[in-house]
Structure formats: structure tokens, C-alpha cells
C-alpha positions as a Markdown table, in Angstrom:
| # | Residue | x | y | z |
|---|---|---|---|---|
| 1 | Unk | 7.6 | -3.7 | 12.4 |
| 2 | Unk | 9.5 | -5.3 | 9.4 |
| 3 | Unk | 12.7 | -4.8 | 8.1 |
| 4 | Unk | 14.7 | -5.9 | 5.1 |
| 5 | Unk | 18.3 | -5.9 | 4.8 |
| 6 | Unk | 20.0 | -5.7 | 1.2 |
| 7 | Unk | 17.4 | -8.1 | -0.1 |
| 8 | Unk | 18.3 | -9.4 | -3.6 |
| 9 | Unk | 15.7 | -11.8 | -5.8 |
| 10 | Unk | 16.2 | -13.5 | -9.1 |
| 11 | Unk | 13.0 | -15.2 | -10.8 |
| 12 | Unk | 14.3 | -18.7 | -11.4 |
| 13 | Unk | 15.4 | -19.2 | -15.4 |
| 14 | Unk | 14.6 | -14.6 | -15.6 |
| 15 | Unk | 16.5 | -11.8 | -14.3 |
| 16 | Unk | 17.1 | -10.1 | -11.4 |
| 17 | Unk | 14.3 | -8.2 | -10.0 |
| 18 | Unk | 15.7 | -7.0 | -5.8 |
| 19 | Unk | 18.9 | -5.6 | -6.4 |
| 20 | Unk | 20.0 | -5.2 | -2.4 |
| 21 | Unk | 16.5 | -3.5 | -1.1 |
| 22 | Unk | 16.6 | -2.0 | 2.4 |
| 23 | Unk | 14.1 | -0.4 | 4.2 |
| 24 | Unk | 12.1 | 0.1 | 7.6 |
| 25 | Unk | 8.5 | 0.1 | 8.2 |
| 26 | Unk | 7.4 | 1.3 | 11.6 |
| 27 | Unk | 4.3 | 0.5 | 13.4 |
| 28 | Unk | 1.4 | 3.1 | 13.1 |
| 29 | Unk | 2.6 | 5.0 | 10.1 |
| 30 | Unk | 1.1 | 5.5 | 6.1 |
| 31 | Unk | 3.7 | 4.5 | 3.5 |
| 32 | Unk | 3.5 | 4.6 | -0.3 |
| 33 | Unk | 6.2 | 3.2 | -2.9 |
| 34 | Unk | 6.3 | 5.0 | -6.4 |
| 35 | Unk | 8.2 | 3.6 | -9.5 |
| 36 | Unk | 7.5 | 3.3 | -12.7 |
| 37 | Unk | 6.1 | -0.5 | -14.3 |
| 38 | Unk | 8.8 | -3.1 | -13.7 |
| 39 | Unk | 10.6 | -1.3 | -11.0 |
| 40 | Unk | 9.9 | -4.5 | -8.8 |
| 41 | Unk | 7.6 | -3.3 | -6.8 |
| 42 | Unk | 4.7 | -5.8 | -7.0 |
| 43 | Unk | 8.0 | -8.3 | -6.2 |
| 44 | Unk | 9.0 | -6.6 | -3.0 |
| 45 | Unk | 5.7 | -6.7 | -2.2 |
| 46 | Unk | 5.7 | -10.7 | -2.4 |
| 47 | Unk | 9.0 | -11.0 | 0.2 |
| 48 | Unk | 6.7 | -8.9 | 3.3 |
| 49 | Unk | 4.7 | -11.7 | 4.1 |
| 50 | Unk | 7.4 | -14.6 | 2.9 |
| 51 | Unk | 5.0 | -15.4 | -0.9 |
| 52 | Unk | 8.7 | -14.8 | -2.0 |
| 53 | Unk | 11.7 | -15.8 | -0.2 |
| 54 | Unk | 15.1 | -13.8 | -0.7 |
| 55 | Unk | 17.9 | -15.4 | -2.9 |
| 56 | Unk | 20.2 | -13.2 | -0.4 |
| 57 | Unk | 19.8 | -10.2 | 2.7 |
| 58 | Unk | 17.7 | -10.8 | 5.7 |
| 59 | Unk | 13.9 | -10.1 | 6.2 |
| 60 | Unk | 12.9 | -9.3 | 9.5 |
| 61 | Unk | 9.1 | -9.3 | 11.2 |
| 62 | Unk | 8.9 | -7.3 | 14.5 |
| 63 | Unk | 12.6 | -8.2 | 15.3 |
| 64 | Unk | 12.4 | -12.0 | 14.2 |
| 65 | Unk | 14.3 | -13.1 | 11.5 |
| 66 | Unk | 12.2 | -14.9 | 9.2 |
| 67 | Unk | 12.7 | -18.2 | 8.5 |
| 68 | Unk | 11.1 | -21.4 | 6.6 |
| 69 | Unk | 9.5 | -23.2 | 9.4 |
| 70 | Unk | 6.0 | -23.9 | 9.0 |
| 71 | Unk | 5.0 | -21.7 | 12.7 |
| 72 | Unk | 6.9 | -18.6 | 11.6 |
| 73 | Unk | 5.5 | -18.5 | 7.8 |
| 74 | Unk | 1.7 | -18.9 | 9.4 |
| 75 | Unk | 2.1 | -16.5 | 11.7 |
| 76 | Unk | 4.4 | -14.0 | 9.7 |
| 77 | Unk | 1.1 | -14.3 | 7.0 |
| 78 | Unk | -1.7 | -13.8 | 9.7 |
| 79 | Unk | 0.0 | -10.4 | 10.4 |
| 80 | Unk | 0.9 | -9.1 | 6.7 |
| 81 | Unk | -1.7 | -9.1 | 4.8 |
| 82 | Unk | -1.7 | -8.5 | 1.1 |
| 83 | Unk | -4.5 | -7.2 | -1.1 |
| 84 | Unk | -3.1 | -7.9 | -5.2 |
| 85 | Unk | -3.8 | -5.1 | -7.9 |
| 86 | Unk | -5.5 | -7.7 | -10.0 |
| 87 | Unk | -8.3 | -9.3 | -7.3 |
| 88 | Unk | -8.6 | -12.4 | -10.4 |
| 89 | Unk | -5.4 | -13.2 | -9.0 |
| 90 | Unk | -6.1 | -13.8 | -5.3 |
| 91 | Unk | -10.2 | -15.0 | -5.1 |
| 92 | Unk | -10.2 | -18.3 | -5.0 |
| 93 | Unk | -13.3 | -19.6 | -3.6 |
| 94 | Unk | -16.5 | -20.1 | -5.5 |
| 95 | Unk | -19.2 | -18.1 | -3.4 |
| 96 | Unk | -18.5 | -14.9 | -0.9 |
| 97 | Unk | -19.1 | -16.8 | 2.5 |
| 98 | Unk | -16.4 | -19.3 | 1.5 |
| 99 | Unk | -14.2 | -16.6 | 0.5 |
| 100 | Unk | -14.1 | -14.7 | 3.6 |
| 101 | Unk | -13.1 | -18.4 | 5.6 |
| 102 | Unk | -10.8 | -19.6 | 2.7 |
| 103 | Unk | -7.9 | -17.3 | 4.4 |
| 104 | Unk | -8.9 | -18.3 | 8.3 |
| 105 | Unk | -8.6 | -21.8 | 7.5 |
| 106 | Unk | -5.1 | -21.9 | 5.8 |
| 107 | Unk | -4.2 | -20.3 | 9.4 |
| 108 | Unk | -5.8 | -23.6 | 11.5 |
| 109 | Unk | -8.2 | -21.7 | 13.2 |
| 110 | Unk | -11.3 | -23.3 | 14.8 |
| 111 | Unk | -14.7 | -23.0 | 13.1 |
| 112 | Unk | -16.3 | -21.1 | 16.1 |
| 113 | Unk | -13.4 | -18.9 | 15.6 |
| 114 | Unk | -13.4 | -18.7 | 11.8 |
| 115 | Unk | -17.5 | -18.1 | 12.4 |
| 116 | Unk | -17.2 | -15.3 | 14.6 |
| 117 | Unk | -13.9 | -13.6 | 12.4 |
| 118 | Unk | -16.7 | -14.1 | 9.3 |
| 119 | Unk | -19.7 | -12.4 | 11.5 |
| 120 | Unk | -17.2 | -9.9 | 12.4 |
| 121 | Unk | -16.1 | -8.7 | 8.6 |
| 122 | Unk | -19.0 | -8.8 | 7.0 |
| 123 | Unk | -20.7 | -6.1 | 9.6 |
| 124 | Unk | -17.5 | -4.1 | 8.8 |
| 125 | Unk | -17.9 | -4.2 | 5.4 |
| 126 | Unk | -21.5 | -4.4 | 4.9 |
| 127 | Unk | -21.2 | -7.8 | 3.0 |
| 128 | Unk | -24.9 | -9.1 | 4.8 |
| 129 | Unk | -26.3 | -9.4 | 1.5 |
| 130 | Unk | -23.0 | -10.6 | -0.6 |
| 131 | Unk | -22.8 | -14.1 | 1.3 |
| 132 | Unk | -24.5 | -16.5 | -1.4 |
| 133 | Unk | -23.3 | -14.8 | -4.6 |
| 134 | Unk | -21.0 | -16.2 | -6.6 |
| 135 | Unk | -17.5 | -14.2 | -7.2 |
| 136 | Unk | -17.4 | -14.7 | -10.6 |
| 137 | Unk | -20.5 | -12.6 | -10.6 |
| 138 | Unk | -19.0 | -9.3 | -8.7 |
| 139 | Unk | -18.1 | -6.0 | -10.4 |
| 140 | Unk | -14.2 | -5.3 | -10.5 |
| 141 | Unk | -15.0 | -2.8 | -7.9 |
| 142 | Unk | -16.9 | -5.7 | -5.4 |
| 143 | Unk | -14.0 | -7.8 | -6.3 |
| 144 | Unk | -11.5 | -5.8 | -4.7 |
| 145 | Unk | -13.9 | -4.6 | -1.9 |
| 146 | Unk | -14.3 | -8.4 | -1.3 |
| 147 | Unk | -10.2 | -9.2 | -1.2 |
| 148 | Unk | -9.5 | -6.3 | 0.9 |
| 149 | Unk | -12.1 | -8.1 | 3.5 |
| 150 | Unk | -10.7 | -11.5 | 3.0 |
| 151 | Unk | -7.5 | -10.5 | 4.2 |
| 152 | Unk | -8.7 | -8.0 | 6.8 |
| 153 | Unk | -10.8 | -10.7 | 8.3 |
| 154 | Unk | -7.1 | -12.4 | 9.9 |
| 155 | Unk | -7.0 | -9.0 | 11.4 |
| 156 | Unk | -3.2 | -8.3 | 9.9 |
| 157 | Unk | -1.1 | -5.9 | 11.7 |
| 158 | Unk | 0.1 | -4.6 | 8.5 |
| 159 | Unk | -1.4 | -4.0 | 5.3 |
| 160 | Unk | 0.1 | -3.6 | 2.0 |
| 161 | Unk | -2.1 | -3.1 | -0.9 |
| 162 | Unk | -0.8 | -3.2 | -4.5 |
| 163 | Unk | -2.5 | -0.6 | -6.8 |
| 164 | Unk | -6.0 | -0.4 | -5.1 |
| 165 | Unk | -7.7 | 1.8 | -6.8 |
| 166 | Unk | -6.5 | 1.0 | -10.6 |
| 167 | Unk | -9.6 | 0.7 | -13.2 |
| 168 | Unk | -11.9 | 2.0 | -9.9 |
| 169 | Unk | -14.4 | 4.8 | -11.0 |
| 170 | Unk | -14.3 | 7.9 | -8.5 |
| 171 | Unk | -17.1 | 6.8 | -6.2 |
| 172 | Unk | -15.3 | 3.5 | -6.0 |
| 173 | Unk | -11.9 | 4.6 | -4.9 |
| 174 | Unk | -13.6 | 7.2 | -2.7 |
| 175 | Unk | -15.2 | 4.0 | -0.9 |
| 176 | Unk | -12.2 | 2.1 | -0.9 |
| 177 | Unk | -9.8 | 4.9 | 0.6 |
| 178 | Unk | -12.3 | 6.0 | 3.0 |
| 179 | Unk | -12.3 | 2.1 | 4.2 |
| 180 | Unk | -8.5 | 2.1 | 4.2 |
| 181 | Unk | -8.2 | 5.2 | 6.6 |
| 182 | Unk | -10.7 | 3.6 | 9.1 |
| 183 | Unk | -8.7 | 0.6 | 9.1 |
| 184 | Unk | -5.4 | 2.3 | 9.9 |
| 185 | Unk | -7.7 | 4.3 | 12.4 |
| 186 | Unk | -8.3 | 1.5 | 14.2 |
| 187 | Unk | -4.6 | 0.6 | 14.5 |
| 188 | Unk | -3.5 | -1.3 | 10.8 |
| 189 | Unk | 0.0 | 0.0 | 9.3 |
| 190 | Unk | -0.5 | 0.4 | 5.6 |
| 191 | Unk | 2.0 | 0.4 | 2.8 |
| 192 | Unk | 0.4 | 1.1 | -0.5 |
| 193 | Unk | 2.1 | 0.9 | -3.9 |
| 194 | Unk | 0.8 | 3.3 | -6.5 |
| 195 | Unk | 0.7 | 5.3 | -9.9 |
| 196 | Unk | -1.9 | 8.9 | -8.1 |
| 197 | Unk | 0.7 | 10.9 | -6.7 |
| 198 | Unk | -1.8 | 13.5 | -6.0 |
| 199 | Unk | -2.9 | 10.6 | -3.7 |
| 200 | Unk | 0.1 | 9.6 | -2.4 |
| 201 | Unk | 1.0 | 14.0 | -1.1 |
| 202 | Unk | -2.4 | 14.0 | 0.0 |
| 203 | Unk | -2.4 | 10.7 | 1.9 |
| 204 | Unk | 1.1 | 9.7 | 2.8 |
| 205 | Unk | 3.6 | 9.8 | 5.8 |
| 206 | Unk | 6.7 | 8.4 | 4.3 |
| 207 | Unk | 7.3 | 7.8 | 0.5 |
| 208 | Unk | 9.9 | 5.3 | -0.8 |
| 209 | Unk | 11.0 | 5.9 | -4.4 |
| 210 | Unk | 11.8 | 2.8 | -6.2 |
| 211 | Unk | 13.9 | 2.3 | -9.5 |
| 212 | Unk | 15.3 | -0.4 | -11.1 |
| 213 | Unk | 15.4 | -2.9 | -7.6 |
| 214 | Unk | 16.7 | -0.6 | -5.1 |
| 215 | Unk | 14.8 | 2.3 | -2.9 |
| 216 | Unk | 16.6 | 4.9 | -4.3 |
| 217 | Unk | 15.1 | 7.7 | -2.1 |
| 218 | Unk | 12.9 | 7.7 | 0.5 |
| 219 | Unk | 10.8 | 10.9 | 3.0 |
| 220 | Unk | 8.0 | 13.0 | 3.9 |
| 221 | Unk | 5.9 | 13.4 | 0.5 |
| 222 | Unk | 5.9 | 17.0 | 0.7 |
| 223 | Unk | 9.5 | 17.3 | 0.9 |
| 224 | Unk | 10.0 | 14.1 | -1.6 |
| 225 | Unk | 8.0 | 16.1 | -4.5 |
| 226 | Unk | 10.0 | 19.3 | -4.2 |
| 227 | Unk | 13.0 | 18.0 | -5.9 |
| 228 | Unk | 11.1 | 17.1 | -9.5 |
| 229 | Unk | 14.6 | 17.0 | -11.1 |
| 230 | Unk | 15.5 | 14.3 | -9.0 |
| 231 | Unk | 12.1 | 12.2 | -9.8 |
| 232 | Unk | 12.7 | 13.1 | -13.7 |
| 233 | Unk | 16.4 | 10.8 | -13.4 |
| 234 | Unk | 13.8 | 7.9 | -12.5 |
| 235 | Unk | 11.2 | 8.7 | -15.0 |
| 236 | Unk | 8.7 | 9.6 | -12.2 |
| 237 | Unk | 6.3 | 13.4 | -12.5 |
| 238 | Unk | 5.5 | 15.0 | -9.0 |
| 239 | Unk | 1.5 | 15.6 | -8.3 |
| 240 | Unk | -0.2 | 19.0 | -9.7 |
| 241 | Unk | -0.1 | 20.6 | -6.8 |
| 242 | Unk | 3.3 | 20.3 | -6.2 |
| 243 | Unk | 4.1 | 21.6 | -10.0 |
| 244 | Unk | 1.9 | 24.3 | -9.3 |
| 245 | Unk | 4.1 | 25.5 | -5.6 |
| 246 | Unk | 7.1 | 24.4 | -7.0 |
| 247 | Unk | 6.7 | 26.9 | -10.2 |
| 248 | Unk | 5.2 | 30.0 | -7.9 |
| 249 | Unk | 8.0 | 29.1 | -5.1 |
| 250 | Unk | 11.0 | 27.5 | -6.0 |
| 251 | Unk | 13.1 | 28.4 | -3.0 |
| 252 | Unk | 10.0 | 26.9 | -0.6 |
| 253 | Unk | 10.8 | 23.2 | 0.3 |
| 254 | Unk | 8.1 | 22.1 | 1.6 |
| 255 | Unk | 4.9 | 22.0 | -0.6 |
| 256 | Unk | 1.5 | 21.8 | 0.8 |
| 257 | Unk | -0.2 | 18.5 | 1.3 |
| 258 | Unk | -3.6 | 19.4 | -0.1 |
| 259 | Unk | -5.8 | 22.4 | -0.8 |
| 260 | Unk | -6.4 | 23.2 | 2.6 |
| 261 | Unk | -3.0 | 23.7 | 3.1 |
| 262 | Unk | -2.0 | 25.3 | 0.1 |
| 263 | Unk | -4.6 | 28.6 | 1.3 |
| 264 | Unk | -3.4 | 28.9 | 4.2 |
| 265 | Unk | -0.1 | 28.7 | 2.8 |
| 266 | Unk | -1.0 | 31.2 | 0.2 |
| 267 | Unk | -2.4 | 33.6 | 2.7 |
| 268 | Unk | 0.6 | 33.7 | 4.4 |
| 269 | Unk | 2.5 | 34.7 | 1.2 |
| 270 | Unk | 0.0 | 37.8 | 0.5 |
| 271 | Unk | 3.2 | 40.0 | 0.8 |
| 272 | Unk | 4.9 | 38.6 | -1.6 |
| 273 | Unk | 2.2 | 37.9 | -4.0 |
| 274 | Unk | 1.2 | 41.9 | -3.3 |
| 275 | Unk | 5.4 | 42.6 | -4.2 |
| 276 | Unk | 5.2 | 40.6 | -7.2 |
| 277 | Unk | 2.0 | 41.5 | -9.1 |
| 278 | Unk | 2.0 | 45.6 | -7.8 |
């Protein structure tokens, strides 16, 4: 689906945040990018749906290189669609209702369009008695719940989320994942960038490692964790359940995903727990 080819980026009068960033994302899949604050994350973000346009390398959106013309950045945005960590940062609109159109009218849609889009949205996110508040007035938590509709109501064919459950209480990011698996369900790629690596084993297909402006590795999570030494070089911890595997069995690879996994794993090692304790 998109692809980007050694993309560097320099914030004009600042330094240089994409130092040659390549990667692939692939239609139908679950991606997370780990790195630590400043990494440049939040900027690579920014170049998927053309917010940010490369000083140099070549961004690509289902085999089209993209480009400045007015036709290719609409589209490009109506099929990426980015939810910011900080929802301040992307509400614009002074009520709910106008909110979930502010997005389909930037894209030239027609009202009965942008109407039925709207109708369509707020069943899916139960936002029937939302419509007349003000934003200003929302929790942190209906903030975000809001922006994640906003841009799902362009029906993008990717999503990439920045942080989405920072400052949420546990109910909160329960809701909010729960919503974010239905959506890829129901056919959305999703690349989420984020701090919970016990999250990201749990959740992800493909990890991508990122350190100082590059991807510097990049896998299946349960593989990625297993090498802790590696993640230490780029300041990064591996989830409790991997520290826990990779302290009982070292010479084991591959580290469960969750706790399902990790009895059946376990059960499967009753020899050698029976070897080591008797």
C-alpha cells in the first residue's frame, strides 16, 4: 500500500529529523513503530498522507509516486488517515456535528454525501447524543474517541494513529482498542506508534524499530523482543512477558504473544521444568 524510499526531512531553520527512512506497509496487516521521544516518529508519521513532504527519497501510495498536484494530495489524504497523540492538535470545529463534516468537506464532497458519511459514523460510534456539544467540553478520552471518528468518517484505507491511548484510563484504552480491531476487521490497515510494548507483542504483526531517523530493525514482535540486547543499543525495554520467557528460556526464539500462549507454551515445556526443579 505505501512505500517510502530513503526519505530524508529537515525542519526548515532545525535539524534533521528522516535520515534515509525505508519501509513497506502492506494491505491488511497490524504495524507498530517503537522509539524512544524524538526518534522522529510523530515526523514520519506526517510524510504518509503528504502533511510533510520529503526534502529527498520518494513516497509512494499504492504504486503511485506521490506528487504536489492538488488531485493526488486529496485523494492520497482521503485514504491515509491520521489520528494525532494530542486530539487539541487536530479538532478544529466548534460543535461535534461540524466536526465529523469539517474533514468531508476539505475532500469536495457533496452535502448528501457528507450527510449520509455523518449518519453513517455516528451509528458506528455511538455519537447520537454527542452532535450539539461543544468540543471544548469533551473529556480527553471523548476527544480522542471524537478524532478517531472524524477521520474514519472519509473511510481511509489506512490508519495510522500516534500514541492513542496516552493519558487514557484502562476502561478508556480498552474502548478505544476494541474500536481499532473492529476497524481493521472490517478491512482498515493500521500502523500505530507507541510507548506499551506489552501492547504492541500482544497486538502486533510487524514491528519497526526506530532510532535516531532510520528503521533500524524491523519483524514479527515475538521474534523482535527476543533479542533485548539489541533493543538496550537503542535505549528501548522489551514487554514483561518477554523478560519473563527470555530469563526461563534463553535459547527459545520465539516468545509467546500473550498469556494464552505462554500456557500452552509452558505445558509443553513440563519436561524440562520437571528436569530442572526435581
Amino acid at each position: 500500500m505505501l512505500r517510502l524510499e530513503e526519505v530524508y526531512y529537515q525542519y526548515p531553520h532545525g535539524q534533521e529529523v528522516l535520515k534515509g527512512v525505508s519501509l513497506q506497509i502492506f494491505r491488511g496487516k497490524k504495524y507498530a513503530l517503537i522509539g524512544h521521544n524524538g526518534c522522529g516518529k510523530t515526523t514520519l508519521f506526517l510524510h504518509m498522507n503528504g502533511l510533510l513532504r520529503p526534502n529527498r527519497g520518494c513516497i509512494y501510495w499504492k504504486e503511485q509516486k506521490m506528487d504536489d498536484r492538488r488531485q493526488t494530495i486529496q485523494q492520497w489524504r482521503r485514504e491515509v488517515g491520521i489520528v494525532f497523540q494530542n486530539p487539541e492538535h487536530q479538532l478544529l470545529a466548534p460543535v461535534v456535528r461540524d466536526e465529523l463534516a469539517f474533514g468531508l468537506h476539505q475532500l469536495g464532497l457533496h452535502e448528501a454525501e457528507i450527510n449520509q458519511e455523518i449518519a453513517r459514523t455516528v451509528r458506528e460510534f455511538g455519537l447520537q447524543s454527542w452532535m450539539d456539544k461543544p468540543v471544548h467540553h469533551l473529556s480527553l478520552g471523548q476527544k480522542k474517541w471524537l478524532t478517531l471518528a472524524s477521520v474514519m468518517a472519509m473511510r481511509p484505507h489506512l490508519l495510522v494513529l500516534d500514541e492513542p491511548t496516552a493519558y487514557l484510563d484502562l476502561l478508556q484504552t480498552e474502548r478505544l482498542v476494541e474500536k481499532i480491531n473492529d476497524i481493521h476487521q472490517a478491512g482498515t490497515t493500521v500502523f500505530i506508534a507507541t510507548h506499551d510494548f506489552d501492547f504492541v507483542l500482544k497486538w502486533a504483526d510487524i514491528v519497526f524499530v526506530m532510532h535516531d531517523g532510520q528503521i533500524v530493525m524491523h519483524g514479527e514482535p515475538q521474534e523482535l523482543f527476543a533479542r533485548p540486547s539489541v533493543l538496550q543499543e537503542y535505549r528501548l525495554g522489551i514487554p514483561l512477558l518477554a523478560s519473563v520467557w527470555n530469563a526461563l528460556f534463553p535459547e527459545d526464539a520465539k516468545i509467546p504473544r500473550d498469556i494464552c500462549e505462554l500456557k500452552q507454551r509452558l505445558g509443553e515445556k513440563a519436561e524440562w521444568y520437571a528436569n530442572a526443579l526435581f
